[in-house]
BALOBA-1460 file (C-alpha; in Angstrom, 3 decimals):
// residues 191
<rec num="1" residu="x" x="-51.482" y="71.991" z="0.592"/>
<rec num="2" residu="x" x="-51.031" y="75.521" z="1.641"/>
<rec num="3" residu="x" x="-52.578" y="77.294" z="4.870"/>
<rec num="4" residu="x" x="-55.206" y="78.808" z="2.647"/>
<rec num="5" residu="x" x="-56.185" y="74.993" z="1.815"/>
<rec num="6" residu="x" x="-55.462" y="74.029" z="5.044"/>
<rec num="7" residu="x" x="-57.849" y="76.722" z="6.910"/>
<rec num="8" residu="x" x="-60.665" y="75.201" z="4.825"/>
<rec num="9" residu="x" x="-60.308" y="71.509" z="5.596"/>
<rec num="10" residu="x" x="-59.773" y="72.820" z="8.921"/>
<rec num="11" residu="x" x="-62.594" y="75.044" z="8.679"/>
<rec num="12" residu="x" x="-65.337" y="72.245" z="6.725"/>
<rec num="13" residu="x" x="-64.294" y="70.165" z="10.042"/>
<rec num="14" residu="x" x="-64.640" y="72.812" z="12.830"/>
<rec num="15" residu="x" x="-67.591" y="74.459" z="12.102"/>
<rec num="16" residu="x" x="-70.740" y="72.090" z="12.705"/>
<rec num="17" residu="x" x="-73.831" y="72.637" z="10.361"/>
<rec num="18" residu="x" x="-76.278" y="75.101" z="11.470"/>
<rec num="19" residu="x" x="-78.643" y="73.962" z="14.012"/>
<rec num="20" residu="x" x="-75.920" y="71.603" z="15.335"/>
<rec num="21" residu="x" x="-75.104" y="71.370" z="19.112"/>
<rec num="22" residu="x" x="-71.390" y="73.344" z="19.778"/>
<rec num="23" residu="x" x="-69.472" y="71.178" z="22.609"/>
<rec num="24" residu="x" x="-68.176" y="72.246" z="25.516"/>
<rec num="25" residu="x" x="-65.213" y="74.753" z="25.568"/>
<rec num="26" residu="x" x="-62.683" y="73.935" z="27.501"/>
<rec num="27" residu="x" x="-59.908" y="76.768" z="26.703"/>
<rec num="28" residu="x" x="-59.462" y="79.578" z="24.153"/>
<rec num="29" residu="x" x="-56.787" y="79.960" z="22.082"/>
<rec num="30" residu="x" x="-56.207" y="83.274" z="19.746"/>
<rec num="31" residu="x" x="-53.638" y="83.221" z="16.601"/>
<rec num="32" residu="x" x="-53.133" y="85.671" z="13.609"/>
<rec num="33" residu="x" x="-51.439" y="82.717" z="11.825"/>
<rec num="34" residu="x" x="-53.456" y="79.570" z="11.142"/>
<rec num="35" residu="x" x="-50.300" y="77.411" z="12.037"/>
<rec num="36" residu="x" x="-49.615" y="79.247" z="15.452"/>
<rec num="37" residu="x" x="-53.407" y="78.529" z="15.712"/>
<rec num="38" residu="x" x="-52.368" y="74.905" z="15.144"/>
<rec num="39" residu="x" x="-49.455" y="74.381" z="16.526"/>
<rec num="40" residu="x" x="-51.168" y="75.396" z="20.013"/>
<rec num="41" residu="x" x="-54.591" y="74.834" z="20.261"/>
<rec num="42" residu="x" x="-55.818" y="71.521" z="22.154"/>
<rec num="43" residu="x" x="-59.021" y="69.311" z="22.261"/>
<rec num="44" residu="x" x="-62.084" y="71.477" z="23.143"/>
<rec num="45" residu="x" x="-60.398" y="74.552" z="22.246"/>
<rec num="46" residu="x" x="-62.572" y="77.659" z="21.311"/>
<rec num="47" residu="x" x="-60.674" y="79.039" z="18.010"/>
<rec num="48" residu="x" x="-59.917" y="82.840" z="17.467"/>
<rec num="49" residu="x" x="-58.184" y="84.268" z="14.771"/>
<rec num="50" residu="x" x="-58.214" y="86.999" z="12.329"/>
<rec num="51" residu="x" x="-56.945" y="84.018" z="9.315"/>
<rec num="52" residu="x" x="-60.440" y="83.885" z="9.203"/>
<rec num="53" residu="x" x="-61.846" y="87.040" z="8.621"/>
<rec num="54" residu="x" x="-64.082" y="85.616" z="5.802"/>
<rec num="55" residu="x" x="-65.760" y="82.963" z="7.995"/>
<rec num="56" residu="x" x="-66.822" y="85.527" z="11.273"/>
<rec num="57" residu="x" x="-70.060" y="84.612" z="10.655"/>
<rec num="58" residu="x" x="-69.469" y="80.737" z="11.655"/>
<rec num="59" residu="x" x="-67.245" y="81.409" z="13.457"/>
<rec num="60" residu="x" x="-69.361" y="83.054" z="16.119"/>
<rec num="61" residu="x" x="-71.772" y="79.810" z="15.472"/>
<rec num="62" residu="x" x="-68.819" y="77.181" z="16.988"/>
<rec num="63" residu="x" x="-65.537" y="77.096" z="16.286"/>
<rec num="64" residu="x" x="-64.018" y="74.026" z="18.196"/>
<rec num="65" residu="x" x="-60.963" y="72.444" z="17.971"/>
<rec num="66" residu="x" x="-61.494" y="68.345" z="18.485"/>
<rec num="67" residu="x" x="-58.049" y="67.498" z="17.070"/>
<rec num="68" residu="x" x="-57.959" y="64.264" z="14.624"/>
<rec num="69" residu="x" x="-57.241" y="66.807" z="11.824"/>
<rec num="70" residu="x" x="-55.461" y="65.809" z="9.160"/>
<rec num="71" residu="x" x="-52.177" y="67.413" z="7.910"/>
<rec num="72" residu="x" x="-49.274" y="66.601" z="5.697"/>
<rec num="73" residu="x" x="-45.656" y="65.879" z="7.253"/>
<rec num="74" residu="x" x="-44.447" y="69.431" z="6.005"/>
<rec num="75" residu="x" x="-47.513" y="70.720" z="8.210"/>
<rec num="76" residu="x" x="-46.147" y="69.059" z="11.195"/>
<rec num="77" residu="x" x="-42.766" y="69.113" z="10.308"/>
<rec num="78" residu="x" x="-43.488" y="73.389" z="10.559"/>
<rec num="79" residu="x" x="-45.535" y="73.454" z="13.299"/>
<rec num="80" residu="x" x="-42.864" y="71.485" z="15.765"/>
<rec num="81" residu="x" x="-39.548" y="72.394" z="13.985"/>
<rec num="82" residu="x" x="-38.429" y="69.410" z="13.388"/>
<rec num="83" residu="x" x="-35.353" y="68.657" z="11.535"/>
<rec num="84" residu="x" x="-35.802" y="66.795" z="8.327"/>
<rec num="85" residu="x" x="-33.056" y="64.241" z="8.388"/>
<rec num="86" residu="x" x="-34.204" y="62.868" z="4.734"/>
<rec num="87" residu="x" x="-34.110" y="65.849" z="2.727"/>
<rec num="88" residu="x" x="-33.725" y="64.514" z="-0.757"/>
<rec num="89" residu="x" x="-37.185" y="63.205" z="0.009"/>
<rec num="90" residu="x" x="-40.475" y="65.518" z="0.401"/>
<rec num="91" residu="x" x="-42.694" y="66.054" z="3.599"/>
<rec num="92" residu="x" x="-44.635" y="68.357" z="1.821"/>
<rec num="93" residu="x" x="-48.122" y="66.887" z="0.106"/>
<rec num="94" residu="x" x="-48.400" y="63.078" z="-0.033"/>
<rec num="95" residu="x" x="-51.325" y="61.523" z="2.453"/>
<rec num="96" residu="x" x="-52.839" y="62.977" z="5.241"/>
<rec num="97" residu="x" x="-51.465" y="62.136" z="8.096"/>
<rec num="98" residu="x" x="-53.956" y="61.705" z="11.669"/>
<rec num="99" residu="x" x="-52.134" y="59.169" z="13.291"/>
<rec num="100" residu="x" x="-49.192" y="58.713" z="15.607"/>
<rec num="101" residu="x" x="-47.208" y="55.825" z="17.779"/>
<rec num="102" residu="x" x="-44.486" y="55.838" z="20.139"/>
<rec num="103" residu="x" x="-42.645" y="53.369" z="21.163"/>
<rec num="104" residu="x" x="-39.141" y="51.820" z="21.496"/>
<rec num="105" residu="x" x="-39.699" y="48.247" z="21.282"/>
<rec num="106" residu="x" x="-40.265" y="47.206" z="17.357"/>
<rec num="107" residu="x" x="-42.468" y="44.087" z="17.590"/>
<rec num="108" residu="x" x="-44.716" y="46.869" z="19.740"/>
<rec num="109" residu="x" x="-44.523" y="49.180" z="16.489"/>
<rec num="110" residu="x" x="-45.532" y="46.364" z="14.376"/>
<rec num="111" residu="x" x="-48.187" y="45.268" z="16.342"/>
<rec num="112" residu="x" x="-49.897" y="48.487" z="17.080"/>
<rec num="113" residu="x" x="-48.405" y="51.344" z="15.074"/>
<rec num="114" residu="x" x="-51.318" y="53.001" z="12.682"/>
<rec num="115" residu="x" x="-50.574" y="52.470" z="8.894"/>
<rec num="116" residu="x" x="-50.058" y="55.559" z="7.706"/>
<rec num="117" residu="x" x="-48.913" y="57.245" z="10.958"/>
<rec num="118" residu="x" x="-45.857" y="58.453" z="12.543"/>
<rec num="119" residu="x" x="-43.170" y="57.006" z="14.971"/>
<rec num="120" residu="x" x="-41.572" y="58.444" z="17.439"/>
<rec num="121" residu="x" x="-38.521" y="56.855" z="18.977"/>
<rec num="122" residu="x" x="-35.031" y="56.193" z="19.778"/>
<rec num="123" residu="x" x="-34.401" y="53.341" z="18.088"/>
<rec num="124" residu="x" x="-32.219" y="54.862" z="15.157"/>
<rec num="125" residu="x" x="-30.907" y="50.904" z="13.690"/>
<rec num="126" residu="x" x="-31.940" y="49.690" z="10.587"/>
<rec num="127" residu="x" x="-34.406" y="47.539" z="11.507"/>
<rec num="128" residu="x" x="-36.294" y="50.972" z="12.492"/>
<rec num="129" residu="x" x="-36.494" y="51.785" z="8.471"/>
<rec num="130" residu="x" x="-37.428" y="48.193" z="8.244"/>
<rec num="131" residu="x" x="-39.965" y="48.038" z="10.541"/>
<rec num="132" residu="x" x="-41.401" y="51.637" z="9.553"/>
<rec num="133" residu="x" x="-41.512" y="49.993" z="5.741"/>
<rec num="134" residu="x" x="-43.446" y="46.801" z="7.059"/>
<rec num="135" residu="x" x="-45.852" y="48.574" z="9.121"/>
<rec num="136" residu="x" x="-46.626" y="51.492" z="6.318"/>
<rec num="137" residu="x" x="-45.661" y="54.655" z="8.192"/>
<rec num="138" residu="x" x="-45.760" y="57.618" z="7.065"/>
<rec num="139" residu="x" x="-42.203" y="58.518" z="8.971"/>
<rec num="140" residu="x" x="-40.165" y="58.005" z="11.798"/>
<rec num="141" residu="x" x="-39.223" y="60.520" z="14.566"/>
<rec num="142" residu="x" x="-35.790" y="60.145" z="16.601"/>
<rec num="143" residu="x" x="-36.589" y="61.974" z="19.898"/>
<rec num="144" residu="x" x="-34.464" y="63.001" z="22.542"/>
<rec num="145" residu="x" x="-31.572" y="64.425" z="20.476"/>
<rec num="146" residu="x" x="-31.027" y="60.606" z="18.567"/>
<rec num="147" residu="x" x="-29.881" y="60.593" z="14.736"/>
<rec num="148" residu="x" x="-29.301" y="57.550" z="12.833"/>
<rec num="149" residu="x" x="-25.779" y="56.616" z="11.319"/>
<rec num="150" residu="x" x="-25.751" y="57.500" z="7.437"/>
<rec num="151" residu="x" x="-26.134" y="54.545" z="6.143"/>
<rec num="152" residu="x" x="-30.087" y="54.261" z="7.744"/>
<rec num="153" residu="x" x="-30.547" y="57.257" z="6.433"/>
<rec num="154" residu="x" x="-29.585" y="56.485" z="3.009"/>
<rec num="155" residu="x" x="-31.455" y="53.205" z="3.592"/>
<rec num="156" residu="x" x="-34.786" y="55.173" z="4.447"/>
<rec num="157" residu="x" x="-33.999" y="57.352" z="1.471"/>
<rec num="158" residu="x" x="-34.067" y="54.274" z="-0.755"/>
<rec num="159" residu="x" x="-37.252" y="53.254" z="0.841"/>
<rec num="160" residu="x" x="-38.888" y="56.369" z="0.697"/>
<rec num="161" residu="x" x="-39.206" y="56.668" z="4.499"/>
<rec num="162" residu="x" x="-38.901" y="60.382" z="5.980"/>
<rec num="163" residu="x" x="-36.906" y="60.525" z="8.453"/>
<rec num="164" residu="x" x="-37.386" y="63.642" z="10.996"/>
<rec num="165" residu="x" x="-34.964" y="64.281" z="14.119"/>
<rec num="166" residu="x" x="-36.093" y="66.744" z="17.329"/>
<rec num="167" residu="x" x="-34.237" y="67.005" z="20.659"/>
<rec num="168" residu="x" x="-37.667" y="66.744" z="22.912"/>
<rec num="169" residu="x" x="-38.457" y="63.760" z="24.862"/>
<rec num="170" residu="x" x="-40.816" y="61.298" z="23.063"/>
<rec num="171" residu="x" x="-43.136" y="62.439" z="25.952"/>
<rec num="172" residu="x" x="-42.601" y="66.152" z="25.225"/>
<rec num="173" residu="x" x="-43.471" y="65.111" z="21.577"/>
<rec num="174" residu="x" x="-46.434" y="63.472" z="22.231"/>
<rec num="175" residu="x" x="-47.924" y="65.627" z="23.693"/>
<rec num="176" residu="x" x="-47.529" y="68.339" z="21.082"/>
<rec num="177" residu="x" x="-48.487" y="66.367" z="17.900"/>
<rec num="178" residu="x" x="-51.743" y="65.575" z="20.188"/>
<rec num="179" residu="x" x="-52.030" y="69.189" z="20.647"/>
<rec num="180" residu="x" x="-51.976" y="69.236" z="16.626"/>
<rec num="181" residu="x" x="-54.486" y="66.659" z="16.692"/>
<rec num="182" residu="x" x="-53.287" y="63.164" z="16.063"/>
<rec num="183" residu="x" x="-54.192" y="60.573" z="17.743"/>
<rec num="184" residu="x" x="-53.205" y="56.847" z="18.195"/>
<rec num="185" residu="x" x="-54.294" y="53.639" z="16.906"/>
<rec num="186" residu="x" x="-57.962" y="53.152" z="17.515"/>
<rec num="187" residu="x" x="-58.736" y="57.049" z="19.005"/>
<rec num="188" residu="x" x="-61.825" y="58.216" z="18.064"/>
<rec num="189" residu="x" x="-61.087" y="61.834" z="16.509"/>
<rec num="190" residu="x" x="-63.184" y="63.806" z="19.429"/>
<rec num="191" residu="x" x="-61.252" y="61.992" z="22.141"/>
């Protein structure tokens, strides 16, 4: 998907039907690029940018950021600079991705970890491509500066499990992919 494609699933979501009421705003954020606009707008966010010259019109209706939007790995993977530890396999297309988990203890991740989400952790053994594998993720994050040996990584390779590395905290992390809007496991999208 490219940010033109990516404005308008954005856009379809943002912009309630005429007539509908427009929620509280609880910040503004202004962008020329749709993924700065991403990348740092937050729940209850009044939207501003010149991407969407076309769309003034509803955009002066309500234009309100309630996260829960889906995006690809290569969205997120741009938007936070993360390192792509899996290269021979793609982040870009594939599922949507609205979900997230962290967490350090495995039986948590397969307990609780949304199928089709993302990890973030520290955990960088093989039972973390394992794990990731059993529970459906979409891919794991090492925070906090970790990378796996070369052998996981080949291992996640094999199992078609995208590996991405940053050197925030998980908390720092967190915070920035709900920024982007996912959520966790059972989060209503307007949370």
């Amino acid at each position: 998907m490219n940010l033109n494609e990516l404005a308008l699933k954005i856009n379809a979501r943002l912009f309630p039907p005429a007539g509908e009421r427009c929620p509280a705003v609880k910040s503004i954020h202004a962008a020329d690029t749709m993924s700065s606009l991403i990348a740092n707008a937050s729940p209850d966010t009044l939207l501003v940018t010149s991407s969407w010259a076309g769309q003034r019109r509803r955009a002066a209706h309500c234009s309100i950021f309630h996260g829960g939007i889906p995006m690809t790995l290569g969205h997120i993977v741009s938007a936070l600079g993360l390192e792509v530890l899996t290269r021979e396999l793609s982040v870009n297309g594939g599922a949507d991705v609205t979900k997230g988990h962290a967490s350090d203890l495995l039986s948590d991740v397969l307990a609780n970890a949304p199928s089709g989400g993302i990890l973030l952790t520290i955990q960088v053994h093989m039972n973390v491509i394992a794990v990731a594998l059993h529970a459906g993720l979409a891919a794991v994050v090492f925070t906090q500066g970790m990378r796996p040996e070369e052998l996981v990584r080949l291992k996640a390779v094999q199992e078609g499990i995208p590996l991405l590395a940053t050197n925030e905290s998980t908390f720092e992390l967190a915070g920035r992919l709900y920024a982007l809007g996912l959520r966790g496991r059972g989060q209503a999208e307007s949370e």
